[in-house]
C-alpha beads as a LAMMPS data file, in Angstrom:
LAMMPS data file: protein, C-alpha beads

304 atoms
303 bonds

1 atom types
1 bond types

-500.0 500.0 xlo xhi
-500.0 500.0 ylo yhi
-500.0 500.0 zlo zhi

Masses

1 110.0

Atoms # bond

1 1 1 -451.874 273.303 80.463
2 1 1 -452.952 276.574 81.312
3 1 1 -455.112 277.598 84.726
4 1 1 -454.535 280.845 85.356
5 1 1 -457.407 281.974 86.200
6 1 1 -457.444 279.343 89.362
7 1 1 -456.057 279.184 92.942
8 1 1 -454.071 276.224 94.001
9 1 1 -454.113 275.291 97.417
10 1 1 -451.807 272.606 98.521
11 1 1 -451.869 270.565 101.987
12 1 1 -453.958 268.866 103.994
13 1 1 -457.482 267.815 104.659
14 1 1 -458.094 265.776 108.588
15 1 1 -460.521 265.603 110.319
16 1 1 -460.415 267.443 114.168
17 1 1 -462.333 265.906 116.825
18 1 1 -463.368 268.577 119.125
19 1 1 -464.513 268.102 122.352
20 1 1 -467.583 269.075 123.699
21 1 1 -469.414 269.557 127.110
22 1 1 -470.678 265.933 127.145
23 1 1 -467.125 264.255 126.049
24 1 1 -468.213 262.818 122.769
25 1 1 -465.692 264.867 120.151
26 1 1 -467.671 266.333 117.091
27 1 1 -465.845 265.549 113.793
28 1 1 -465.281 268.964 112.567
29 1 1 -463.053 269.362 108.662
30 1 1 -459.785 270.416 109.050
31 1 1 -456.303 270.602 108.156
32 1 1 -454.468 274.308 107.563
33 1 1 -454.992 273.444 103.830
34 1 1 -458.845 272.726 103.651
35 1 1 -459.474 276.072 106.311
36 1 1 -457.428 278.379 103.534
37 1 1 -459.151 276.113 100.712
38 1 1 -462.515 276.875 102.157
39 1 1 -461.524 280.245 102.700
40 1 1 -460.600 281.500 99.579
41 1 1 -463.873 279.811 98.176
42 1 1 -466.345 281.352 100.479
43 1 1 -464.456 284.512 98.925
44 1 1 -465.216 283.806 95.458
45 1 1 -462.293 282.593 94.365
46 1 1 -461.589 280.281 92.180
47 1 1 -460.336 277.443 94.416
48 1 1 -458.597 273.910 93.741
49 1 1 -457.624 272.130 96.575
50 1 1 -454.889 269.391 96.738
51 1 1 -454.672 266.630 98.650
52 1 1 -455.534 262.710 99.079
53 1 1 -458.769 262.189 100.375
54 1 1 -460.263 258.706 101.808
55 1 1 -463.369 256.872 100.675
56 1 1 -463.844 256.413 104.801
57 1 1 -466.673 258.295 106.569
58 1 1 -464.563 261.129 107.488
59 1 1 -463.265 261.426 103.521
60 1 1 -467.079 261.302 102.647
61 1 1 -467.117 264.210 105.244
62 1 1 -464.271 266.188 104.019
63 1 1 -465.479 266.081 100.902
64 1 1 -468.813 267.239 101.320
65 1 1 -467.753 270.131 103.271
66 1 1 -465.205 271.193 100.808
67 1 1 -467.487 271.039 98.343
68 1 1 -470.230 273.460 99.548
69 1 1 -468.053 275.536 100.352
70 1 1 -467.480 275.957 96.729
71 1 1 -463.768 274.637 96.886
72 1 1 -462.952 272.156 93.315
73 1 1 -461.414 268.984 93.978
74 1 1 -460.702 267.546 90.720
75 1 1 -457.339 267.843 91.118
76 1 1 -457.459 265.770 94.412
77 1 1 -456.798 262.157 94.596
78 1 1 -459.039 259.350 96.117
79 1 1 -458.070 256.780 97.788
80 1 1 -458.696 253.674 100.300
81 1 1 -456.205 254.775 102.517
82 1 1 -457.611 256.577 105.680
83 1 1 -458.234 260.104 106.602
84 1 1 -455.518 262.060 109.431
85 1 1 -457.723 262.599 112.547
86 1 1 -456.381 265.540 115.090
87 1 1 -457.839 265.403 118.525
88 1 1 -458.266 268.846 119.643
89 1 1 -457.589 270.219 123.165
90 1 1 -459.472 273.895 124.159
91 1 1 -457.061 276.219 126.879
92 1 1 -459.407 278.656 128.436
93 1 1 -458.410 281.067 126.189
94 1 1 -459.786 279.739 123.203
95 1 1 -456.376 278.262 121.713
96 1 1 -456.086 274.917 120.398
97 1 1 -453.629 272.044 120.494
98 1 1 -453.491 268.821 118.780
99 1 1 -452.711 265.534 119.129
100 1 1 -452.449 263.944 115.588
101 1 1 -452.709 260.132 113.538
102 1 1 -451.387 260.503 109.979
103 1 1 -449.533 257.315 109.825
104 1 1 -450.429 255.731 106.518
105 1 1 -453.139 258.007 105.714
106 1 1 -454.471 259.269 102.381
107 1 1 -453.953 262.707 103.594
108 1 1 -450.133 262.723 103.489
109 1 1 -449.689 260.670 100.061
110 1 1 -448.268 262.976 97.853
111 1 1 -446.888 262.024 95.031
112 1 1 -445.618 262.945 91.510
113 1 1 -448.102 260.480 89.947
114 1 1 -451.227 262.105 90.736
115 1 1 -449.869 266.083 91.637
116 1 1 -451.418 268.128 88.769
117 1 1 -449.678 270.066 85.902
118 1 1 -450.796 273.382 85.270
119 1 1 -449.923 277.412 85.819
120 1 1 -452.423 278.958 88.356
121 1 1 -452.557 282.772 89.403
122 1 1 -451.314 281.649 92.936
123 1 1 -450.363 278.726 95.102
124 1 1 -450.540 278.160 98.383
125 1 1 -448.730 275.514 100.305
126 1 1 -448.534 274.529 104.223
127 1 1 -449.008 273.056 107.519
128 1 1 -448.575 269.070 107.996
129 1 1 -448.013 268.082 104.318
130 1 1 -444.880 270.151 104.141
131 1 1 -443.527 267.716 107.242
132 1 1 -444.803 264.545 106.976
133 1 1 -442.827 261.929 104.716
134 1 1 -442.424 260.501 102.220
135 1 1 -445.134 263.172 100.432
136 1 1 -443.072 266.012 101.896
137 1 1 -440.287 266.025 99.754
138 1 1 -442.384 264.905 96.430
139 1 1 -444.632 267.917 97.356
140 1 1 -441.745 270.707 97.756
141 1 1 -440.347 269.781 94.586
142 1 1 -443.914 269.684 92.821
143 1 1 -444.384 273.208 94.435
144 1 1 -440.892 274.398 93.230
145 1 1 -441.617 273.938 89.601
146 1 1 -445.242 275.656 89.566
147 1 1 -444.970 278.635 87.678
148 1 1 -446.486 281.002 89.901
149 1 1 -446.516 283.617 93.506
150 1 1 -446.255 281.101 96.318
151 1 1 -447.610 281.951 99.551
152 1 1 -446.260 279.387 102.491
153 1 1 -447.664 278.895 105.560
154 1 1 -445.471 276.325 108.189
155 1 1 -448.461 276.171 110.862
156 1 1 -445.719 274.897 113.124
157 1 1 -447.186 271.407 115.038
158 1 1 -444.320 270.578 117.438
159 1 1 -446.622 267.664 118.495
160 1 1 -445.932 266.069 115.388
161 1 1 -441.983 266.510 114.937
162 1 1 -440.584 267.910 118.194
163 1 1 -436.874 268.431 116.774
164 1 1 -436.532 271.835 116.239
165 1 1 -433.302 271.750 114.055
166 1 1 -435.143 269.510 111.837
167 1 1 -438.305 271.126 111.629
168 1 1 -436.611 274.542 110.880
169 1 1 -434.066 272.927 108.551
170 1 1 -437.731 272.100 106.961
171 1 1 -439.261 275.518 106.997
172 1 1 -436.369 277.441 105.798
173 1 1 -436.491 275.382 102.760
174 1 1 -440.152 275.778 101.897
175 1 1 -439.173 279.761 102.548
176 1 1 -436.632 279.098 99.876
177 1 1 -439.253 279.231 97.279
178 1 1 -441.742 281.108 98.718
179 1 1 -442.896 284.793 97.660
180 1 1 -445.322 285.086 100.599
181 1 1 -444.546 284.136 104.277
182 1 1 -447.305 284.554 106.469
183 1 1 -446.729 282.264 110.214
184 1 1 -448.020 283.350 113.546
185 1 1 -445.750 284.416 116.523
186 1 1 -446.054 281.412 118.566
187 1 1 -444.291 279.061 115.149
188 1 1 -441.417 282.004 115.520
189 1 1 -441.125 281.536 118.741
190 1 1 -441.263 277.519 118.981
191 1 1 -438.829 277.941 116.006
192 1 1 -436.069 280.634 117.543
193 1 1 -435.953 280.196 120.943
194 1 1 -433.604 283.231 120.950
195 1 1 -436.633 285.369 120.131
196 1 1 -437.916 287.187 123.289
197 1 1 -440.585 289.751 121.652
198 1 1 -441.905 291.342 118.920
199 1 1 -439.100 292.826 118.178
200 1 1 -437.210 289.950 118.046
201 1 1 -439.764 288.399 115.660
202 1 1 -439.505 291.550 113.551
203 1 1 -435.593 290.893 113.235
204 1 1 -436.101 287.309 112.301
205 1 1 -438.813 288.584 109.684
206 1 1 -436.110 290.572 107.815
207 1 1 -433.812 287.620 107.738
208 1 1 -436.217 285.662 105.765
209 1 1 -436.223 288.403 102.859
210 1 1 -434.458 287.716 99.621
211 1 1 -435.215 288.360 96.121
212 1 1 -437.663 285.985 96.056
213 1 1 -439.130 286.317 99.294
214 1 1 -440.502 289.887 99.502
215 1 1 -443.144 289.840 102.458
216 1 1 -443.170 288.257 105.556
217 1 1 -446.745 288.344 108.005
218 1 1 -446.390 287.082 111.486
219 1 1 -449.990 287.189 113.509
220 1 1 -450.411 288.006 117.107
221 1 1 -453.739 286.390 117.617
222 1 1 -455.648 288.974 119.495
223 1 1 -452.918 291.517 119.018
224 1 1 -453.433 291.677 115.023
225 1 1 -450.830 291.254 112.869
226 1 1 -447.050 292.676 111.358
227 1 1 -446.251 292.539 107.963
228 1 1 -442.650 293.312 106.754
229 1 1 -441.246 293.754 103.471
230 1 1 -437.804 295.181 102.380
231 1 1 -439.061 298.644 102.181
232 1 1 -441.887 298.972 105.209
233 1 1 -443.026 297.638 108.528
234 1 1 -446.495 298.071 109.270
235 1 1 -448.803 296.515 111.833
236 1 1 -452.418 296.172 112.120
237 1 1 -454.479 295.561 115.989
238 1 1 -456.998 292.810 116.127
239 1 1 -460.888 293.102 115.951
240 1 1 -462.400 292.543 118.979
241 1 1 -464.429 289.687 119.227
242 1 1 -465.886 287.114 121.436
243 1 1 -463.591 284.380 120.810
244 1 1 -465.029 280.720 120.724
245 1 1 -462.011 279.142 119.204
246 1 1 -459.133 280.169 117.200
247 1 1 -459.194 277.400 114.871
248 1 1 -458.681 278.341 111.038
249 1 1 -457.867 281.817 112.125
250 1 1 -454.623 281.706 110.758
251 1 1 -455.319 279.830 107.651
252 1 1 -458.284 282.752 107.198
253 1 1 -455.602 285.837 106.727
254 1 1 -453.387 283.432 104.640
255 1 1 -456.605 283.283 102.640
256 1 1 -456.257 286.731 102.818
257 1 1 -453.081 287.460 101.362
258 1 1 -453.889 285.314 98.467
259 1 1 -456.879 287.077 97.586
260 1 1 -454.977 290.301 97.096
261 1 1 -452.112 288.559 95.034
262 1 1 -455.079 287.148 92.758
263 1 1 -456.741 290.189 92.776
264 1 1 -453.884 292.832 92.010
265 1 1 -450.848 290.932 91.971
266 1 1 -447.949 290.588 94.615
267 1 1 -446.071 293.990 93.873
268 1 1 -449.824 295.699 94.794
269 1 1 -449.549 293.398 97.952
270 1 1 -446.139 294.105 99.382
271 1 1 -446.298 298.333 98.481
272 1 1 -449.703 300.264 98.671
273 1 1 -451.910 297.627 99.188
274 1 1 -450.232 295.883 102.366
275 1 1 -452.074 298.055 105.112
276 1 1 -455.737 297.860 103.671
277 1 1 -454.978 294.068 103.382
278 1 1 -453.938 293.226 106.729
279 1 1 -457.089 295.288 108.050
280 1 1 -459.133 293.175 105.781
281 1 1 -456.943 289.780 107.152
282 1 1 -457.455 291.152 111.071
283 1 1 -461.256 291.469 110.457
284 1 1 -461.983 288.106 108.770
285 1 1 -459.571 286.223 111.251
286 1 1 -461.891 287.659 113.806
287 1 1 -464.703 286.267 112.402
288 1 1 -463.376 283.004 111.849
289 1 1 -462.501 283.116 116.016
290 1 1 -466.091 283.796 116.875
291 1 1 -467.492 280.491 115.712
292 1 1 -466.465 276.884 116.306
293 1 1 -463.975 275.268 114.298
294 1 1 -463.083 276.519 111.268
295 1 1 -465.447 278.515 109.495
296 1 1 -464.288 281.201 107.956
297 1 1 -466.140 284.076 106.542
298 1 1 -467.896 284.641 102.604
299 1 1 -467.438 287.840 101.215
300 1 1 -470.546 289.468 102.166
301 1 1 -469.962 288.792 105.445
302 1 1 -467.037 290.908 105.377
303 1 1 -468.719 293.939 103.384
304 1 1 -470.599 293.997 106.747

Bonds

1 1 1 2
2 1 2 3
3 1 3 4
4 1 4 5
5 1 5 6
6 1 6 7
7 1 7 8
8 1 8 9
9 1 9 10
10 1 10 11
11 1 11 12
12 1 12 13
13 1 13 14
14 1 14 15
15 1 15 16
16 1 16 17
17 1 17 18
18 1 18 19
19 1 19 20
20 1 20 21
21 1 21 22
22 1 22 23
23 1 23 24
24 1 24 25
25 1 25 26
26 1 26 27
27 1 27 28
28 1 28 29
29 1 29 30
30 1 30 31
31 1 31 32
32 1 32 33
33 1 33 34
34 1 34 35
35 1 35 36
36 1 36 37
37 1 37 38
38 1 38 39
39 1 39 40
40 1 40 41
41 1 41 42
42 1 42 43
43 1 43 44
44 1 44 45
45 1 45 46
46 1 46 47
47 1 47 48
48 1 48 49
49 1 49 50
50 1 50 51
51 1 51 52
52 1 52 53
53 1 53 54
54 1 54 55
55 1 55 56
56 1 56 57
57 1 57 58
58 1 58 59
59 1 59 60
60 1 60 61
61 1 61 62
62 1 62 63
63 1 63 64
64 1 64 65
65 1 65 66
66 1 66 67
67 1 67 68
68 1 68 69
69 1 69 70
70 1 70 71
71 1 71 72
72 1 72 73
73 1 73 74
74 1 74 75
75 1 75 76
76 1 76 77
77 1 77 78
78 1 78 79
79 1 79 80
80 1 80 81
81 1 81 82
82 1 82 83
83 1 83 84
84 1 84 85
85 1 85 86
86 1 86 87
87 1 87 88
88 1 88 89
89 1 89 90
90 1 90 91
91 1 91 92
92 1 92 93
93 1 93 94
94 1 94 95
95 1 95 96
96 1 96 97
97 1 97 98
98 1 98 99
99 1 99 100
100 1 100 101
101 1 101 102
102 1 102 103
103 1 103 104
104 1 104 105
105 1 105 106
106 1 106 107
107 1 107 108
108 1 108 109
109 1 109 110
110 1 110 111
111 1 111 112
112 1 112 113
113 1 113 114
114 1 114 115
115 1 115 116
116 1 116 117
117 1 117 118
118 1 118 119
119 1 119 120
120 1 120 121
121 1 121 122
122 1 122 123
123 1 123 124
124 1 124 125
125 1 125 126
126 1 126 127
127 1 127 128
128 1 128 129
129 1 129 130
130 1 130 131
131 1 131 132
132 1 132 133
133 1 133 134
134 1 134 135
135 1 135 136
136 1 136 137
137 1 137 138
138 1 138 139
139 1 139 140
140 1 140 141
141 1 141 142
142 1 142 143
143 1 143 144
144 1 144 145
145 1 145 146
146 1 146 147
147 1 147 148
148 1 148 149
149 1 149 150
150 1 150 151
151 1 151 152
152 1 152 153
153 1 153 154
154 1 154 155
155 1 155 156
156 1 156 157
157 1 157 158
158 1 158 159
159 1 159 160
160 1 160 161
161 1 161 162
162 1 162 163
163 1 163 164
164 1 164 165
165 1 165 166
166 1 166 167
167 1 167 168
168 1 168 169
169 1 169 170
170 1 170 171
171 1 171 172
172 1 172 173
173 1 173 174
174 1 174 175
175 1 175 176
176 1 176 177
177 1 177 178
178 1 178 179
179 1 179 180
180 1 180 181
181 1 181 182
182 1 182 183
183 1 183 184
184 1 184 185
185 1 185 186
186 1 186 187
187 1 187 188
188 1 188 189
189 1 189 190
190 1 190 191
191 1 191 192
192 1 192 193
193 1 193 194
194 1 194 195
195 1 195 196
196 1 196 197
197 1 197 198
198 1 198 199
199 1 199 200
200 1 200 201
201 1 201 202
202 1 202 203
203 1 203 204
204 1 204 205
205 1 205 206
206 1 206 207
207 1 207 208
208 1 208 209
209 1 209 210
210 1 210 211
211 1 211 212
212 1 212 213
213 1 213 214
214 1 214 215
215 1 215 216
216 1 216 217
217 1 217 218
218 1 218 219
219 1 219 220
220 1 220 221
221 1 221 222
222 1 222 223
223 1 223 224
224 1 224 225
225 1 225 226
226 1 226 227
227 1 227 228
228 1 228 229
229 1 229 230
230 1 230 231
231 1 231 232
232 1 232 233
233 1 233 234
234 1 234 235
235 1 235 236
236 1 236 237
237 1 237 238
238 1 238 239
239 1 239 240
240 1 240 241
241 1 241 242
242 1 242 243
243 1 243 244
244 1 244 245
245 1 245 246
246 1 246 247
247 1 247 248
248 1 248 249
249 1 249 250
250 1 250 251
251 1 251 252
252 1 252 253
253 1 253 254
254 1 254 255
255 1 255 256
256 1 256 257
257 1 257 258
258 1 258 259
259 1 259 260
260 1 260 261
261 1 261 262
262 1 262 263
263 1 263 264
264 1 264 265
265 1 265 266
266 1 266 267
267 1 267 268
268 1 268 269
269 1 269 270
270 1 270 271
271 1 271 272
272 1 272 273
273 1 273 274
274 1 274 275
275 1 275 276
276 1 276 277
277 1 277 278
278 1 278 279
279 1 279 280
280 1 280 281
281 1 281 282
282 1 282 283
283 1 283 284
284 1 284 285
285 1 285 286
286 1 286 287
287 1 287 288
288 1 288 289
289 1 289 290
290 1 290 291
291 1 291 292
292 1 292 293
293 1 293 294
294 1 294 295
295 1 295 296
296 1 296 297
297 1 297 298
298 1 298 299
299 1 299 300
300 1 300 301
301 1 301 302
302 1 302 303
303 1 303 304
């Protein structure tokens, strides 16, 4: 079967409970998958998004949400199991944490039966679904055999497997068939301890090139971002913003960097088109930071 024309995004859909002045958490959709699924719709893009989702209220939810935001689920699956919840924790600074239930959820059940066939222009893959078992491994080995640029994203969640050896044992595998690398300083960090700085970061970038692997994108919240490829290092500053949260940021310039690859192809991404790229990635993840959860921006927004 042919798709070519589509975006695959793989990973997961959760609900985050945010918390509010009053204490009652608002159910806000989630999941690094959904926020890059969402993204890339409200971009225009043709966008399929891949994951269990529950009957249960917050499937009903997810759905709906997903939906108007333009995002196609057919090649989802339903199910009775429950939706992931993440219980969201606000530092002053407008960073989140989590605190996560995905224990026999519909969110994490990947598996060969139901994962689609198909050749799309691009696929993404990330966050929790690359980490949580048994749908893990049946999902790396699904993604292995798509025929098309992969863009990873690990959205480290050291809540949620605390071992580092195991969880970089983990990433360094998904990087293993990855074109695109895009993960923000603080999953370098958690990952290498050894790294200090952004130079450090930038050393450990280069390590991660190969054949296949020919860009690398590490964000520095309000900082901006680095890219690095074999041939160039070039970084970007942030757009100033107020910041409400930084939820779906991330996800937002991974959304990013699969626009361009759909657009013009990954060789226009890693040479001349890199720079004007990560200004466009800087600029929508600062949109994304001035509104609660994750909501990032359409297209006309950033034409503004």
């Amino acid at each position: 079967m042919k798709s070519g024309d589509e975006v695959w995004v793989a990973g997961e859909v959760l609900i985050d409970l945010i918390p509010t002045k009053d204490g009652v958490p608002t159910p806000i959709v989630g999941g690094g998958g959904a926020n890059t699924a969402k993204a890339l719709a409200r971009l225009g893009i043709k966008t399929f998004f891949i994951d269990g989702i529950s009957r249960d209220e917050y499937g009903a939810l997810a759905r709906k949400e997903l939906e108007e935001s333009g995002v196609d689920l057919k090649y989802s699956n339903v199910s009775d199991k429950p939706t992931a919840t993440a219980k969201v924790m606000i530092a002053p600074d407008g960073g989140a944490t989590y605190k996560f239930s995905l224990a026999g959820t519909a969110t994490f059940d990947f598996n060969q039966s139901w994962l689609p066939k198909g050749e799309p222009r691009v696929l993404h893959v990330g966050t929790l679904a690359t980490i949580i078992e048994p749908g893990a491994t049946a999902l790396f080995h699904w993604a292995k055999e798509i025929p098309a640029p992969k863009v990873f994203d690990p959205n480290v969640r050291p809540s949620v497997l605390e071992d580092k050896v195991r969880y970089r044992e983990i990433v360094e595998q998904c990087f293993t068939i990855s074109n695109v690398i895009k993960l923000s300083e603080d999953d370098l960090f958690w990952l290498y301890p050894a790294a200090k700085d952004t130079d450090d970061a930038i050393t450990i970038a280069h390590s991660f090139l190969t054949k296949e692997t020919r860009l690398v994108v590490i964000t520095l919240g309000a900082e901006g971002l680095i890219a690095v490829t074999h041939e160039q290092t070039i970084s970007v500053p942030g757009v100033h913003t107020d910041v409400v949260d930084t939820v779906g940021a991330g996800d937002t310039v991974g959304a990013i960097l699969v626009e361009s690859i759909y657009n013009h192809g990954l060789d226009y991404l890693v040479t001349e088109g890199l720079q004007g790229v990560l200004s466009r990635a800087a600029k929508a993840a600062a949109i994304t930071c001035s509104r609660p959860g994750a909501q990032p921006p359409t297209v006309a927004e950033l034409l503004l």
